[in-house]
C-alpha positions in Angstrom: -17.6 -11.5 -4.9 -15.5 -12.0 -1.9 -16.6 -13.8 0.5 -16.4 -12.7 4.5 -15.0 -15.5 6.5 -17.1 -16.9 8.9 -17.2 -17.2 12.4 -17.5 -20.6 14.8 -20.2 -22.0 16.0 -19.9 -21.6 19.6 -22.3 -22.5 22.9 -23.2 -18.5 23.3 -23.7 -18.3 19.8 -26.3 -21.2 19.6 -28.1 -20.0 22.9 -27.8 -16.2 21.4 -29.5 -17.6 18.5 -32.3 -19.7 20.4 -33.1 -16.1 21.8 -33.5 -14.5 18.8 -36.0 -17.3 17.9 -37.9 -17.1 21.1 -38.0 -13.2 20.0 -40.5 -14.6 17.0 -38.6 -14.7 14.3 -40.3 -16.6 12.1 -39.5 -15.2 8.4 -37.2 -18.4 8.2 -39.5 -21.1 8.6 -39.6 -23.8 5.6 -42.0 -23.3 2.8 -44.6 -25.9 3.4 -44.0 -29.5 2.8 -45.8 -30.1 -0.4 -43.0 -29.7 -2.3 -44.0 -27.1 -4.6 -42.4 -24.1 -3.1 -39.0 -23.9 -1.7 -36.8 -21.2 0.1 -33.9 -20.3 -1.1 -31.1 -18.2 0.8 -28.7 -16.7 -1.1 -25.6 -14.5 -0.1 -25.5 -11.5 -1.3 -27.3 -7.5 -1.3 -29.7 -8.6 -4.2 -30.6 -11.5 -6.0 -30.2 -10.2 -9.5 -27.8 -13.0 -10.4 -29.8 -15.9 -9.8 -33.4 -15.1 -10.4 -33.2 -15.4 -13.9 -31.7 -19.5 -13.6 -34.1 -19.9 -10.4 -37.3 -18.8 -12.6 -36.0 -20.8 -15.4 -36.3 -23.3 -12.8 -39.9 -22.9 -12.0 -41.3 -22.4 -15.8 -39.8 -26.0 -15.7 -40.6 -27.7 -13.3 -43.4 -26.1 -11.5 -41.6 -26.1 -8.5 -41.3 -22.1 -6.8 -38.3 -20.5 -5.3 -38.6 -17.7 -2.9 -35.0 -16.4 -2.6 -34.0 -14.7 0.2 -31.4 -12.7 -0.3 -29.1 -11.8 2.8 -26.1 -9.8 3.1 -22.8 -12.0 3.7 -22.3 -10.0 6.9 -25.6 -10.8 8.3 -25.3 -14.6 6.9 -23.8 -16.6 9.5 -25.5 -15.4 12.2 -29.0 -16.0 10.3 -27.9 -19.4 9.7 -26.8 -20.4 13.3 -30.6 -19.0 13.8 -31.9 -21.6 11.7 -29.7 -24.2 12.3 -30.5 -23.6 16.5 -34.3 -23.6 15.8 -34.1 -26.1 13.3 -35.9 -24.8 10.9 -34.9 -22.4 7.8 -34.2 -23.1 3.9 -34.5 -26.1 2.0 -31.6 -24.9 -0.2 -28.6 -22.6 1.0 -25.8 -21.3 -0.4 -22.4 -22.0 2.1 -19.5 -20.3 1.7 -16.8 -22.5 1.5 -14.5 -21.8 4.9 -18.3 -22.0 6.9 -18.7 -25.7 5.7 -17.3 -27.5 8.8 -18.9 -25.5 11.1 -22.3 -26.4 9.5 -21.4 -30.3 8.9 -20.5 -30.6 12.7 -23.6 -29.2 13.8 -25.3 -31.4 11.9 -27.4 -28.6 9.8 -26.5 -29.7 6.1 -28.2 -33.3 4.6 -25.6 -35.4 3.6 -26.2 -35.8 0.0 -23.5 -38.5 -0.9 -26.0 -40.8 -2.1 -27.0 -38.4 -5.1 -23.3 -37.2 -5.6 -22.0 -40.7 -6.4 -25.0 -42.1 -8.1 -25.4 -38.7 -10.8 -22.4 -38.4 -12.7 -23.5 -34.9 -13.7 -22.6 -33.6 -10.2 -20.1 -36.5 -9.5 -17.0 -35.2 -7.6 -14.6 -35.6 -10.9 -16.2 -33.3 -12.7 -15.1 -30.3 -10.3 -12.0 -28.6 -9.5 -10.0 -30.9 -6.5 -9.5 -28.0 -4.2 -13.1 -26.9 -4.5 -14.5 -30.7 -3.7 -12.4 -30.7 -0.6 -14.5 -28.0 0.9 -17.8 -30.3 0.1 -16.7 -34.0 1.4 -16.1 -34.3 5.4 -15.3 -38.1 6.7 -16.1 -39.7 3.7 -19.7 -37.8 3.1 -20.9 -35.0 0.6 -22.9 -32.6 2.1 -22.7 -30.0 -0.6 -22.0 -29.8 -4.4 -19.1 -27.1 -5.4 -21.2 -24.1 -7.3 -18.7 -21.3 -8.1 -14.7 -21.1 -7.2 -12.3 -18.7 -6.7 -8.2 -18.4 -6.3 -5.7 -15.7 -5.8 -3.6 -15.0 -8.3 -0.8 -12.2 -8.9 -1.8 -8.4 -10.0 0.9 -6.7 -11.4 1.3 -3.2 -13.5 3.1 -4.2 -17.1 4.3 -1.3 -18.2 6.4 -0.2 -14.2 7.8 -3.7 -14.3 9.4 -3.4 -17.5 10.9 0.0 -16.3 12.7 -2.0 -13.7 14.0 -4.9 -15.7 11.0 -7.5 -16.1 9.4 -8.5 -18.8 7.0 -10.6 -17.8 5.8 -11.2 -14.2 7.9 -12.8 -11.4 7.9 -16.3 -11.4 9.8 -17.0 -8.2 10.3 -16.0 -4.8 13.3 -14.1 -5.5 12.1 -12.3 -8.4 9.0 -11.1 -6.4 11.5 -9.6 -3.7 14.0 -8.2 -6.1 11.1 -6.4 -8.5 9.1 -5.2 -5.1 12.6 -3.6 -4.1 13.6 -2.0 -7.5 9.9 -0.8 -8.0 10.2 1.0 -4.0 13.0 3.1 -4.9 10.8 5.1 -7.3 10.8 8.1 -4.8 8.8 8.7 -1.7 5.9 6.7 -0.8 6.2 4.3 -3.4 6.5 0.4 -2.6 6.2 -2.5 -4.6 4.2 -5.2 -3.4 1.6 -5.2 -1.2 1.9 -7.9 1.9 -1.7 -8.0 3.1 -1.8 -7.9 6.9 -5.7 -8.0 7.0 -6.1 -11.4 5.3 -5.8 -14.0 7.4 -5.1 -16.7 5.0 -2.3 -14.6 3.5 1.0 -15.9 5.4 -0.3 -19.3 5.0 -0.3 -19.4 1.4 3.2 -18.4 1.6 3.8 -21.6 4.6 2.5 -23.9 2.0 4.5 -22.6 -0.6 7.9 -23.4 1.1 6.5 -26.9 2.2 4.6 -26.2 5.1 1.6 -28.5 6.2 -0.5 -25.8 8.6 -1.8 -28.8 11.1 -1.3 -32.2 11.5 -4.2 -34.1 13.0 -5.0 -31.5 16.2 -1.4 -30.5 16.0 -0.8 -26.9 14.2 2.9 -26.7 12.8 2.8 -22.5 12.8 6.0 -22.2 14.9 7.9 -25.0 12.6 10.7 -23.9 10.4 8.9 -23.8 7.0 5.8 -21.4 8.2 8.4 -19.0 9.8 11.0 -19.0 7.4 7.9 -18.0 5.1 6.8 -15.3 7.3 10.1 -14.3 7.6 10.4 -13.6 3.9 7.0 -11.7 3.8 8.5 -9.4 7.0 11.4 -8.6 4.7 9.0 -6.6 2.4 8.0 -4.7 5.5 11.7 -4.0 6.4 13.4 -2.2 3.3 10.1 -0.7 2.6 9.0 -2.4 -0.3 5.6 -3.0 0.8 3.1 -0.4 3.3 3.3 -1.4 6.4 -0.6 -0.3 7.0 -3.5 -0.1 5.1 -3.0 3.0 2.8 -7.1 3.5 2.6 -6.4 4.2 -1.8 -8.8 2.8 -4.1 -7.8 0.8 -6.7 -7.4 3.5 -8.9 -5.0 5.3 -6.9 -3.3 2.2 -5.6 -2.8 0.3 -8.9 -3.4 3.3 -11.7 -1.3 5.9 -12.9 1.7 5.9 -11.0 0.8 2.9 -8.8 2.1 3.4 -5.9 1.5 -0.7 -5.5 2.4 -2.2 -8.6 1.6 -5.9 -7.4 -0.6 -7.4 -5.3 -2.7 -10.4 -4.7 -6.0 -10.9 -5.2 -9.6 -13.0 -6.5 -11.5 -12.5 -9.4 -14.0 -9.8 -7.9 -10.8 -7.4 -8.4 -10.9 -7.8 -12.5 -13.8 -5.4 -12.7 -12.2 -2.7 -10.5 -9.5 -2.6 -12.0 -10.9 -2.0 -15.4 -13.2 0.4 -14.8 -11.6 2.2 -12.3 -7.9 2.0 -12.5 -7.7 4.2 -16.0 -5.3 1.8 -17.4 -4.9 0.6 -21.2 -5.4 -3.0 -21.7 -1.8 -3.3 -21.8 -0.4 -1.7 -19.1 -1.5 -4.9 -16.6 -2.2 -8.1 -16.4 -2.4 -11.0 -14.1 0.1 -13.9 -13.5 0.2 -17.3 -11.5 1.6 -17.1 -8.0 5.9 -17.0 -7.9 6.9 -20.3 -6.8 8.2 -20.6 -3.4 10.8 -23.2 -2.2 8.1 -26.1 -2.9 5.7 -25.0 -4.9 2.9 -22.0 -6.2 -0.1 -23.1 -4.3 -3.0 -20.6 -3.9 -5.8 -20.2 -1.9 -9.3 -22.0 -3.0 -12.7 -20.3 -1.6 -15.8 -19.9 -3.1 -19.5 -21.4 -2.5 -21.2 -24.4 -2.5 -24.5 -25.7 -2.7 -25.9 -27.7 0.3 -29.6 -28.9 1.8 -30.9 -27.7 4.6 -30.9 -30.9 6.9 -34.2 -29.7 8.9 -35.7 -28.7 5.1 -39.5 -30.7 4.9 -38.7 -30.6 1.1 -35.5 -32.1 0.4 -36.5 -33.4 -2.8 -37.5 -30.6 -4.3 -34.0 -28.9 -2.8 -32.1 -31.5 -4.7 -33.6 -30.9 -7.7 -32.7 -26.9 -7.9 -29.3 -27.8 -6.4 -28.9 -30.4 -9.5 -30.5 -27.6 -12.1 -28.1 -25.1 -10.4 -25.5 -26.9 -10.5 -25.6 -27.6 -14.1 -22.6 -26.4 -16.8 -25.3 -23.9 -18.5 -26.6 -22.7 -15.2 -22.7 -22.1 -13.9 -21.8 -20.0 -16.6 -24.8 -18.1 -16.7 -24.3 -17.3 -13.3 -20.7 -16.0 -14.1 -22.3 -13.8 -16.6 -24.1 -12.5 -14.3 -21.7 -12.4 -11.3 -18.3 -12.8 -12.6 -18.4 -15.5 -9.9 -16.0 -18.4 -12.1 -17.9 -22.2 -12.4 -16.6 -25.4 -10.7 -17.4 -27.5 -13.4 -13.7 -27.9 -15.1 -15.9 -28.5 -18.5 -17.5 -24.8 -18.7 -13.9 -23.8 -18.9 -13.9 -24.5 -22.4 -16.8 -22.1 -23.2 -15.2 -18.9 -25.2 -16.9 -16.7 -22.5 -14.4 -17.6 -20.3 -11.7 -17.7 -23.0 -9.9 -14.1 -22.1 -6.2 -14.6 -21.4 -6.5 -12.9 -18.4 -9.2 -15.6 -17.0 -7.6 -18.5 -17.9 -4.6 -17.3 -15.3 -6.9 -17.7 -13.0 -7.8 -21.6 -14.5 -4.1 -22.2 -14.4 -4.0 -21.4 -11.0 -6.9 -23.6 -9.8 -4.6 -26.6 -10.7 -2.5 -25.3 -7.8 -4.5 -24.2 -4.9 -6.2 -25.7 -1.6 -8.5 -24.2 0.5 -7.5 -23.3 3.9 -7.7 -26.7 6.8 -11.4 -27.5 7.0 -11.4 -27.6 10.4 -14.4 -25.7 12.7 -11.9 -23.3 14.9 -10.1 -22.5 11.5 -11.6 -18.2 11.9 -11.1 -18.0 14.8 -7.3 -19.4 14.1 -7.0 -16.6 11.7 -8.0 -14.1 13.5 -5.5 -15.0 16.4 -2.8 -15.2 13.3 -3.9 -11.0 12.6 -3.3 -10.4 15.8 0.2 -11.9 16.1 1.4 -10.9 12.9 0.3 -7.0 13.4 3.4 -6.3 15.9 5.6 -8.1 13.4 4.0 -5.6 10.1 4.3 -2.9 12.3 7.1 -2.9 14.6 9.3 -5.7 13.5 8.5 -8.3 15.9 10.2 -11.4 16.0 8.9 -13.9 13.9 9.2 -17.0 15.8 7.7 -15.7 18.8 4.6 -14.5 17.5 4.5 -18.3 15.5 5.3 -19.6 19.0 2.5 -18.0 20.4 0.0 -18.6 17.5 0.6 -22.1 17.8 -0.2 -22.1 21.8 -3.3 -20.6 21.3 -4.1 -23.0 18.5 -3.5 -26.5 20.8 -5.6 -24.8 23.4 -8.3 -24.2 20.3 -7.9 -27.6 19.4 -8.1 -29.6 22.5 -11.2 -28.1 23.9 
């Protein structure tokens, strides 16, 4: 599942929220403070993957869950709700880019205390980039529940046509089998440069050495961000890659003929592909990220586990987000999700053990999540807008970088 970014908490957004709670909406309200029943919010259009661990929960400990199951596009603004009325869930799933928006308002209960004293949900046991998203100054103030990277998708059987083997492992090699695989005939390209995902371009910046912001300083105009932007432009240029969103499924995007070979993706695309792209089990697979100048670092999101800080039952909170956060209750929950566990240890489980998944393990040792920093949507929104003109018209690099980075200070110094 793919996570939608989230937005910022802002003044208008809090007061917009106090409204809504003056309006009488009282659905969210804790469940009691006895302890014995607990509200649960979970992301997502049905709760079908976690009922069965959260009633496993119950038959155990007596303790009852009401899950309330919310659509990631209504999420954040249910949760600024809460968090402006003060009262909501006792247990909450976060996803992992809304984490510093939610610590800074103060809404999640700092939990370091339980992380360092139960070595079952002690921060060694997970994935670095994914306990990153969890600790802010020092403090825990969630437990990492399921992870996800990007990784590279690329059709087998059209790469070989054009002289590789195996996928690209560098820079180069991406750019020279994107051009080779473009010259198929008319509207074909060969890699697809995705100008709708904001953290896109920066995975490429931190590939050729790029740190995206120092203290309140962003570095987007500084030679190794442009010079990676500047790369990604060139697949725009000599047509190896659409320069607007082609509206194909994955079926005609990456099946028969593919007219995109290779792109980037999560997990969530695994199952579209197979059952919709019509392709034989080896006509595609999925690589590690070509190295750029530095390194092959990916992108880490996912979603964490965090308390409620206005909860009146945060002991009974901690004790489904320990149950949840168990190796047994993680893969379960990619059974039912395909959502991949945190826990490095469930790696090992042979449900997990496809080739294709463990590119995806390999991966995780090389990937960060994006700077966890409050105004980080709104900075890559700003980053869509200035790198549109340069997709579709060839704008100068540098400028738009230039002016990125000015909008970011003034972000950043409020």
């Amino acid at each position: 599942m793919k996570l939608t970014k989230w937005l910022g908490i802002s003044a208008a957004a809090v007061a917009a929220a106090l409204l809504l709670v003056g309006c009488g909406n009282s659905n969210n309200s804790s469940s009691g403070s006895n302890g014995k029943s607990i509200t649960f919010w979970y992301g997502g259009d049905a709760d079908t993957a976690v009922k069965p661990m959260v009633d496993a929960f119950t038959k155990k400990t007596g303790i009852k869950v009401k899950i309330q199951s919310i659509p990631w596009s209504q999420y954040n603004d249910k949760l600024l709700t809460a968090a402006a009325s003060k009262s909501g869930p006792d247990l909450v799933l976060m996803g992992t880019t809304g984490m510093a928006n939610y610590v800074s308002s103060k809404s999640l209960m700092d939990i370091s205390k339980e992380v360092k004293s139960d070595k079952n949900i002690s921060p060694d046991k997970y994935f670095e980039g994914s306990v990153r998203t969890t600790e802010f100054n020092g403090k825990y103030y969630a437990v990492p529940w399921y992870v996800e990277t990007r990784v590279l998708y690329y059709r087998k059987d059209l790469l070989k046509q054009v002289g590789y083997n195996e996928a690209p492992k560098t820079w180069d090699e991406l750019y020279d089998a994107a051009t080779k695989l473009s010259k198929r005939g008319k509207n074909m390209y060969g890699f697809n440069v995705d100008f709708a995902e904001p953290t896109f371009g920066f995975m490429f910046a931190r590939q050729n050495g790029a740190t995206l912001i120092k203290g309140k300083t962003p570095q987007f105009n500084k030679k190794p961000t442009v010079e990676a932007l500047e790369y990604l432009a060139q697949f725009y240029k000599n047509g190896a890659s659409p320069k607007q969103d082609l509206k194909l499924t994955i079926g005609q995007s990456f099946g028969g003929k593919a007219p995109i070979p290779m792109f980037i993706s999560g997990p969530w695309m695994m199952a579209s592909v197979k059952k919709d792209a019509g392709l034989k089990d080896d006509q595609w697979g999925v690589a590690v990220l070509p190295k750029g100048k530095d390194n092959n670092m990916s992108n880490t999101g996912g979603g964490n586990l965090a308390v409620f800080n206005y909860s009146k039952n945060k002991s009974s909170a901690m004790k489904l987000l320990k149950y949840l956060s168990t190796e047994s209750s993680q893969l379960k929950y990619y059974k039912n999700s395909d959502s991949m566990p945190t826990l490095k240890s469930a790696w090992t489980d042979k449900s997990l053990s496809d080739s294709r998944i463990q590119v995806f393990r390999k991966q995780l040792n090389s990937s960060e999540p994006m700077p966890l920093i409050k105004q980080w949507d709104q900075i890559g929104q700003n980053y869509l807008k200035a790198w549109e003109p340069v997709a579709m018209q060839g704008a100068n690099v540098q400028k738009a970088m230039d002016q990125l980075n000015s909008q970011t200070e003034q972000l950043l110094n409020k």
